[in-house]
C-alpha positions in Angstrom: -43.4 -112.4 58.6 -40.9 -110.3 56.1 -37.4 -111.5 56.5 -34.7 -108.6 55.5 -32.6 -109.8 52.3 -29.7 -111.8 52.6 -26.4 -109.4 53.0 -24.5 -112.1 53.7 -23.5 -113.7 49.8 -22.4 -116.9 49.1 -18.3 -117.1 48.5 -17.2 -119.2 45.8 -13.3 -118.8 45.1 -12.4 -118.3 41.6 -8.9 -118.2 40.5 -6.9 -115.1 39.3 -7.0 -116.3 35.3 -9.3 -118.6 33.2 -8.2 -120.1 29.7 -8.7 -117.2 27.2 -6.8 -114.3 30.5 -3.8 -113.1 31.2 -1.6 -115.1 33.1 -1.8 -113.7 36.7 0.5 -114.6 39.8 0.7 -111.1 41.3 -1.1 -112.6 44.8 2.0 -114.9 45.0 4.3 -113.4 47.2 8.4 -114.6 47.4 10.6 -114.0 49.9 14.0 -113.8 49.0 16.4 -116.4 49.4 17.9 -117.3 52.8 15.7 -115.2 54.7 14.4 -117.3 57.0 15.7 -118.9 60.5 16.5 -122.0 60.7 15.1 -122.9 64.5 16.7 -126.3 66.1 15.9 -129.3 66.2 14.0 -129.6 69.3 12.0 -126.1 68.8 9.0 -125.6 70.5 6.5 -125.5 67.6 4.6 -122.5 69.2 7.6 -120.6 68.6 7.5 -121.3 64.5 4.4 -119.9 63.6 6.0 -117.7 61.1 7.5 -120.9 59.2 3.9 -121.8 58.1 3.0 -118.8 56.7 6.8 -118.0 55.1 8.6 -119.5 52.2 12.2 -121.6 53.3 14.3 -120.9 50.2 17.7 -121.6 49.8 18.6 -121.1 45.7 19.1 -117.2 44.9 18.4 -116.4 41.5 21.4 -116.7 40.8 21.9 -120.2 41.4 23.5 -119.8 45.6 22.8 -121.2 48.2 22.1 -118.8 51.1 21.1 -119.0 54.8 20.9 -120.7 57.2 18.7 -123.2 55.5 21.2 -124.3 52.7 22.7 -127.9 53.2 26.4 -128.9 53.1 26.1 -131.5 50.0 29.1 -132.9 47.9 29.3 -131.8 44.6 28.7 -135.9 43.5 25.5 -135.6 46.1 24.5 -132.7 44.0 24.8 -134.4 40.2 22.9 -137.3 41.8 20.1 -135.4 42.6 20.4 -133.7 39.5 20.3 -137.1 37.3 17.6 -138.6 39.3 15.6 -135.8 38.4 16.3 -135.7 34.6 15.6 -139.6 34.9 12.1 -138.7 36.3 11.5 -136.5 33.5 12.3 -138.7 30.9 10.5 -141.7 32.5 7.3 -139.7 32.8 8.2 -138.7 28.4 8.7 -142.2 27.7 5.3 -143.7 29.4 3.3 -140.2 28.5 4.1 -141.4 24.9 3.2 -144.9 25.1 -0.2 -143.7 26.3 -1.3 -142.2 23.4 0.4 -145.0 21.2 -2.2 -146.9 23.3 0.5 -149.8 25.3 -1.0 -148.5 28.7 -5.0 -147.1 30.0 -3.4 -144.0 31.9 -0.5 -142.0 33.4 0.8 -139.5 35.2 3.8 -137.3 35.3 5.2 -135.3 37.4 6.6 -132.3 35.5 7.7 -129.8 37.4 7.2 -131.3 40.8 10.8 -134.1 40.6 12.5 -131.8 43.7 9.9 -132.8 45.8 10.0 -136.7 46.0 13.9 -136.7 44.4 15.1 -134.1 47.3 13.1 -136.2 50.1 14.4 -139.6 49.0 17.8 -137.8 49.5 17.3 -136.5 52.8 15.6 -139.5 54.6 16.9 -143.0 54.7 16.2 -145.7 52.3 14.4 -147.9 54.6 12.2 -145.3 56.2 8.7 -146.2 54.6 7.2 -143.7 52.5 3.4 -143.5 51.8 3.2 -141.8 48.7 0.5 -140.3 45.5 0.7 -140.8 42.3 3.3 -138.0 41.6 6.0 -139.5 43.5 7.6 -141.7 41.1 10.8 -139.7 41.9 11.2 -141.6 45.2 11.4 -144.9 43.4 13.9 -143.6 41.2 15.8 -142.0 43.6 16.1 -144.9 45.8 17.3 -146.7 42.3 14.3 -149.0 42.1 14.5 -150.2 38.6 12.6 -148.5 36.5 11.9 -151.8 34.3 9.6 -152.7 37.2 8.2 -149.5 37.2 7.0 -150.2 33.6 6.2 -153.6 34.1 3.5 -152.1 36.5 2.2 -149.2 34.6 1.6 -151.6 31.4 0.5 -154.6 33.7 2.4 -157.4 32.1 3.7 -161.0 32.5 6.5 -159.3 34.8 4.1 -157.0 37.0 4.8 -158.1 40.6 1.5 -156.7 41.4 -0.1 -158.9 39.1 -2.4 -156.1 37.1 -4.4 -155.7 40.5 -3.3 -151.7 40.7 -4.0 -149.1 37.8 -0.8 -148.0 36.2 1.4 -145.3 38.3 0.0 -147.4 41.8 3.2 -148.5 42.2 4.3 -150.2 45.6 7.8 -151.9 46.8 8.0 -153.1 50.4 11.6 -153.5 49.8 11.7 -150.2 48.2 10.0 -148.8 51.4 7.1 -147.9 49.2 3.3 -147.9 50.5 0.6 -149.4 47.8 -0.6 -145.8 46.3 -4.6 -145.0 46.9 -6.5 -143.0 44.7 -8.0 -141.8 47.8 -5.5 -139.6 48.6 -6.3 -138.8 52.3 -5.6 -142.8 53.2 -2.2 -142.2 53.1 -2.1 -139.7 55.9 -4.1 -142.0 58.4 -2.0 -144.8 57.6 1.6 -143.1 57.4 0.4 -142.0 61.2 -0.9 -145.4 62.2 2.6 -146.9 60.4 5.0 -144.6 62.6 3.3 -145.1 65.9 3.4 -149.2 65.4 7.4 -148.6 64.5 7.6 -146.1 67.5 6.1 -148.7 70.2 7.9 -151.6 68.7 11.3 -149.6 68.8 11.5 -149.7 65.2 14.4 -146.9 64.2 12.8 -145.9 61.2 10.1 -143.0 60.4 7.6 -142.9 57.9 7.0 -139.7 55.4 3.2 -139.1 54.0 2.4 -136.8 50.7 -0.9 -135.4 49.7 -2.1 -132.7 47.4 -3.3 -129.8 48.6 -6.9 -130.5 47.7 -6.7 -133.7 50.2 -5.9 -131.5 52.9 -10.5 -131.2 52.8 -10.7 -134.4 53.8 -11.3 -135.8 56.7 -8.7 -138.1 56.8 -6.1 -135.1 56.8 -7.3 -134.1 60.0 -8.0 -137.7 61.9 -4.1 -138.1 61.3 -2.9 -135.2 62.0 -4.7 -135.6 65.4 -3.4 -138.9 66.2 0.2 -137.2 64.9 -0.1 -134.5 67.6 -1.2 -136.5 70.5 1.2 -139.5 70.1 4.1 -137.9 68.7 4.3 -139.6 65.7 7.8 -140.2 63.9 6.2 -139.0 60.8 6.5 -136.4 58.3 2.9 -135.2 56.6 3.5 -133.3 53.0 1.3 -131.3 51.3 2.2 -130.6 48.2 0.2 -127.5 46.8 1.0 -127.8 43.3 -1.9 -125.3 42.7 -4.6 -127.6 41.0 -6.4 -130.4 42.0 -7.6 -132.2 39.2 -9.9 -128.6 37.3 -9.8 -127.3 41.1 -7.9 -124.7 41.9 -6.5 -124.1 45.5 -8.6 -121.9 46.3 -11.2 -124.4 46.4 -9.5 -126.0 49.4 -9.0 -123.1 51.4 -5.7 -120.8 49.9 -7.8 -118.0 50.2 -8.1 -117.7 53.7 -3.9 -119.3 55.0 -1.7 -121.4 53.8 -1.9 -124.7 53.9 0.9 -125.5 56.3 -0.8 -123.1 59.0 -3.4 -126.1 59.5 -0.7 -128.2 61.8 -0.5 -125.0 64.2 -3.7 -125.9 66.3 -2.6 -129.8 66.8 0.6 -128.6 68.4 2.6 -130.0 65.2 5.7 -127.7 63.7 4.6 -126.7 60.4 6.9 -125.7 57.7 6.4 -124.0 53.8 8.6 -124.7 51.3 9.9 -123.7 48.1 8.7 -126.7 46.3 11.0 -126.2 43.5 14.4 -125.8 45.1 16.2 -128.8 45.5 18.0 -127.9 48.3 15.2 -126.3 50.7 13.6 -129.5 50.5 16.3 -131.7 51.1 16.6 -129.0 53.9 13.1 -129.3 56.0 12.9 -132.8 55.4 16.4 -133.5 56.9 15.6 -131.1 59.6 12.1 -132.9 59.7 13.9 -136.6 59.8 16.0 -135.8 62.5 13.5 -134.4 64.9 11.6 -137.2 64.4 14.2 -140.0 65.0 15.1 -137.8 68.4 11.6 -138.4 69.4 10.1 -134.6 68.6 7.2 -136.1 67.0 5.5 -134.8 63.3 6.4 -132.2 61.1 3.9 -131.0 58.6 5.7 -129.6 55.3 3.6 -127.5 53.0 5.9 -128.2 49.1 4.7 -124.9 47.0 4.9 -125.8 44.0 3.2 -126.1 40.2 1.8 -129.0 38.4 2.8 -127.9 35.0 0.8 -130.6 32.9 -2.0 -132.4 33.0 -3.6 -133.8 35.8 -3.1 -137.1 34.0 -3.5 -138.5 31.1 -7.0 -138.2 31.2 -6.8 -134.2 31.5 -6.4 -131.4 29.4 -5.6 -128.1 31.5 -5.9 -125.7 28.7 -9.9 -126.2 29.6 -9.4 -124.3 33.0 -6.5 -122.3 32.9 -4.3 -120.2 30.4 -2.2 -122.5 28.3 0.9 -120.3 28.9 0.9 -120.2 32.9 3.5 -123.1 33.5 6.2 -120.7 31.8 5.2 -117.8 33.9 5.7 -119.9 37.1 7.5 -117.7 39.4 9.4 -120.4 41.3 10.9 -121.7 37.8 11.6 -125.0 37.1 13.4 -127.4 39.8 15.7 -129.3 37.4 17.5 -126.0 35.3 17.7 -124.0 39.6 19.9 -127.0 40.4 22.0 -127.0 37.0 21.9 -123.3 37.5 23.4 -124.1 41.2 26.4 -126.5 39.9 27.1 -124.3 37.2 27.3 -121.7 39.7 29.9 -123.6 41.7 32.0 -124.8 38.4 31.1 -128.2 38.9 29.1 -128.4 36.1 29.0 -127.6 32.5 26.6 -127.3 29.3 28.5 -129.9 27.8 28.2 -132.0 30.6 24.4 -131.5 31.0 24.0 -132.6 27.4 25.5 -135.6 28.0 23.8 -136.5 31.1 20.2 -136.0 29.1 21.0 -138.6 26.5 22.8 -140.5 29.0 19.5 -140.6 30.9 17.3 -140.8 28.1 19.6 -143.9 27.0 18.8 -145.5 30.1 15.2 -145.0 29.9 15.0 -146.3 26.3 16.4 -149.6 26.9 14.2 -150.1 30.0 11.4 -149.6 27.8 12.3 -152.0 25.0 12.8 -154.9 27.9 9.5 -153.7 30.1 7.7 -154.5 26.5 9.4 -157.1 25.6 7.0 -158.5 28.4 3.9 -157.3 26.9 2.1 -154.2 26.8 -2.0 -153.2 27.1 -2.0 -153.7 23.9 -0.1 -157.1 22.7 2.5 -159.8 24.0 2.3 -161.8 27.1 -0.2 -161.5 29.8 -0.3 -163.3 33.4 -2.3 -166.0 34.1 -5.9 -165.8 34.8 -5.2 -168.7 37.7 -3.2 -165.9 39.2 -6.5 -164.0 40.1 -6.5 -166.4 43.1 -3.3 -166.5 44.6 -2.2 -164.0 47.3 -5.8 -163.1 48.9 -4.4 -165.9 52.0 -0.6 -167.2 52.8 -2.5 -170.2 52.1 -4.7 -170.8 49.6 -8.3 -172.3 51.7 -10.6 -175.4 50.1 -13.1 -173.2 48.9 -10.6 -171.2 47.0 -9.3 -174.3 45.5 -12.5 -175.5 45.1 -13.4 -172.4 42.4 -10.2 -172.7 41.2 -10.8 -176.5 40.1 -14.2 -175.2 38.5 -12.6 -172.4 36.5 -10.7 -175.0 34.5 -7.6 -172.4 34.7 
């Protein structure tokens, strides 16, 4: 039997530029500011499938805030974002560096992506429990966890609460209303959804919030919770934050071809919201909007965050291998920390002078947290925990045959 030739092709999705092109963003498309609805708070979500597919933006280019969108916050509400954003940037400098000098195995920042977790932590309450990546440090910070701890952790030292039992950047703080991180992304989804409907049938008042890259959004896990979400009406809000690259994948790879990523919620019944990932104040926006229609028992929101990873994947990384070295300043959604400075300055409550001060004041801060964090050893020298620690916390308490090895290790 002859069989006719294959018409059909195989699709593999390439993006628009590799190292040696042009940097390309003509396929990104963005809707001016304030153009979009804001629909209330009990919306049917059937009637907001153009907020999946649109952009809420709230920051003009010329630094106001427009719409319906744009949030009433105090000029002191505004600086405090502001600082908790320049602190996240000069954490991640700080720890980048002590990388290379070889104190730590591995990190990763989150350049360009601080409005995301700084602008959520702002929005929802302190003791709502947030399920987090690895590029939310911002919500640590934000909720003024110190950032000692933070580097306690990351060089796993005699102060690391979790006793070097995480890689650096897995940061978690139950008081801090922080979830152990996963490297498998997709976990954090099924147990953000799992967390909220425990605190819903118990009458717990708080909600739980859920990020993921947009290459997670594949797995299955992204779908089991977004099921459970729908059915049970979750108090939870499930981000995705499309910072364009997963890992040397583009997001084309997970499906940006064909939708967005925030039109996946529309066929489990769950509103679905884009935003610009790099205004400050849209997503302070649709997560307050999110937070409250959730605590009034409207279920899940799903918030796509469209944004850029402007580094590295992590330390490990080197994007220059898969895509032009000069895209991060040809960004078209610009950078979230100088739109917000743009904003104040805009509104006279800020100055150059000012900013300049805030940076050292920040970097200050950051400094001497280092010098103490190290002070308690590093991956390289100084103190380390004890190896008899390997035993404690696997039971409230510790069985005979635990003791038993224990005895035989001679710790």
């Amino acid at each position: 039997m002859t069989y006719p030739a294959n018409r059909q092709g195989l699709h593999v999705p390439e993006p628009s530029c590799r190292p040696l092109d042009a940097v390309d963003f003509s396929s990104i498309v963005v809707p001016a500011a304030g153009t979009l609805a804001r629909p209330p708070i009990d919306a049917d979500p059937a009637t907001m499938r153009d907020h999946a597919f649109a952009l809420v933006r709230v920051l003009d280019d010329d630094g106001i805030a427009v719409g319906e969108w744009a949030p009433a916050l105090s000029p002191e509400r505004l600086i405090a974002g502001l600082r908790a954003m320049l602190l996240v940037r000069a954490y991640d400098v700080r720890m980048m560096r002590a990388q290379r000098q070889g104190k730590t195995s591995f990190y990763m920042k989150s350049t360009g992506e601080e409005a995301v977790a700084v602008a959520a932590a702002f929005a929802l309450d302190n003791q709502d429990m947030c399920f987090p990546t690895y590029r939310q440090q911002g919500l640590l910070i934000a909720r003024d966890w110190p950032i000692v701890d933070m580097m306690n952790q990351v060089y796993s030292n005699s102060r690391d609460r979790l006793k070097g039992r995480q890689m650096p950047v897995f940061y978690s703080s139950r008081e801090a209303g922080f979830f152990s991180i996963s490297g498998n992304l997709g976990t954090q989804y099924s147990q953000s959804v799992g967390w909220a409907m425990a605190a819903a049938s118990d009458g717990d008042p708080r909600i739980a919030a859920a990020w993921i890259g947009e290459g997670a959004t594949a797995e299955g896990d992204f779908h089991h919770a977004l099921t459970f979400a729908g059915v049970y009406q979750a108090p939870v809000i499930l981000n995705i934050v499309n910072n364009q690259w997963a890992i040397s994948s583009f997001s084309g790879i997970a499906g940006s071809e064909r939708s967005t990523f925030a039109s996946r919620g529309i066929g489990y019944g769950i509103p679905s919201l884009r935003v610009d990932g790099n205004d400050f104040l849209a997503v302070y926006a649709v997560t307050a909007w999110a937070a409250e229609r959730a605590r009034s028992g409207g279920g899940p929101t799903l918030i796509e965050h469209f944004t850029y990873r402007t580094e590295g994947h992590s330390t490990s990384d080197d994007p220059t291998k898969y895509r032009p070295a000069d895209e991060a300043g040809a960004w078209p959604l610009g950078d979230p920390v100088e739109r917000l400075k743009a904003h104040l300055l805009a509104l006279g409550y800020w100055s150059e002078e000012r900013h300049v001060e805030l940076v050292a004041s920040v970097a200050a801060t950051v400094r001497d947290a280092g010098r103490e964090a190290e002070s308690y050893g590093t991956l390289k020298e100084g103190d380390r925990l004890s190896p008899t620690t390997i035993f404690d916390d696997v039971y409230k308490e510790m069985p005979p045959h635990l003791r038993a090895q224990l005895a035989e290790s001679g710790l």
